[in-house]
N, C-alpha and C positions, 0 to 999 in steps of 0.2 A: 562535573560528571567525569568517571576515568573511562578511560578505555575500554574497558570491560565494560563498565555499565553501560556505555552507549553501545557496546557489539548487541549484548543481552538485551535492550531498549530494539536495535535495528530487529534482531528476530523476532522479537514479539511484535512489533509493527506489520513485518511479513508475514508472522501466522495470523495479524488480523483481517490485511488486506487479502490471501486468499481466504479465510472464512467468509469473509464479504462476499468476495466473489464467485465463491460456489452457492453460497446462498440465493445468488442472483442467477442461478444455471447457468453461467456466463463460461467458457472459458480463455484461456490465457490469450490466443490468437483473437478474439475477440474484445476482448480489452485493450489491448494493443492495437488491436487497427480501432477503438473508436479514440484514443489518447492519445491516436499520432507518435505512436512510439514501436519500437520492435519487441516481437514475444520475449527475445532473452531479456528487456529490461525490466519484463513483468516478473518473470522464474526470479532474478538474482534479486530483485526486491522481497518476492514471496521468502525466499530463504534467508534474509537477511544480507546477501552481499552486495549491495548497493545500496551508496547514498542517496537518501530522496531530497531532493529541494523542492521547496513550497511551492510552486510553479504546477509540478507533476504533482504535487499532490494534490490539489485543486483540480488538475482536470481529472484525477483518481475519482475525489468526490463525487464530481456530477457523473462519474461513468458508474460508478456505485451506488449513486444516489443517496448518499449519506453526507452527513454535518461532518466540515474538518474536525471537532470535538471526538466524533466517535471513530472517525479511522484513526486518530491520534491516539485513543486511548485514554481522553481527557475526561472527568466528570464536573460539569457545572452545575453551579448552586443554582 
């Protein structure tokens, strides 16, 4: 994957994770205090400027309550 692909890969992870999360009425201060994390690491996620490790995205899941397949963007057979 180059560079590019994975920036383009990061913002579409971010337009998924807040479609999620407005879907869930949730907002950013909200997610972040149940993630244990601070609101700027939700925003720079939602836009794409921050890296996510698997860790945070796991607890993404269960605060979305979605399958890592579907915050990831993945489709299973």
């Amino acid at each position: 994957m180059t560079e590019i692909e994975f920036k383009l890969y990061q913002k579409k992870l971010g337009d998924r994770i807040k479609r999620l999360r407005i879907a869930k009425d949730l907002s950013r201060s909200q997610v972040a205090h149940v993630c244990g994390v601070e609101e700027r690491l939700i925003a720079d996620t939602e836009n794409g400027k921050e890296d996510c490790y698997l860790d945070f995205l796991i607890v993404l899941t269960d605060c979305l309550e979605v399958g890592l397949s579907e915050l990831m963007g993945f489709e299973l057979d």
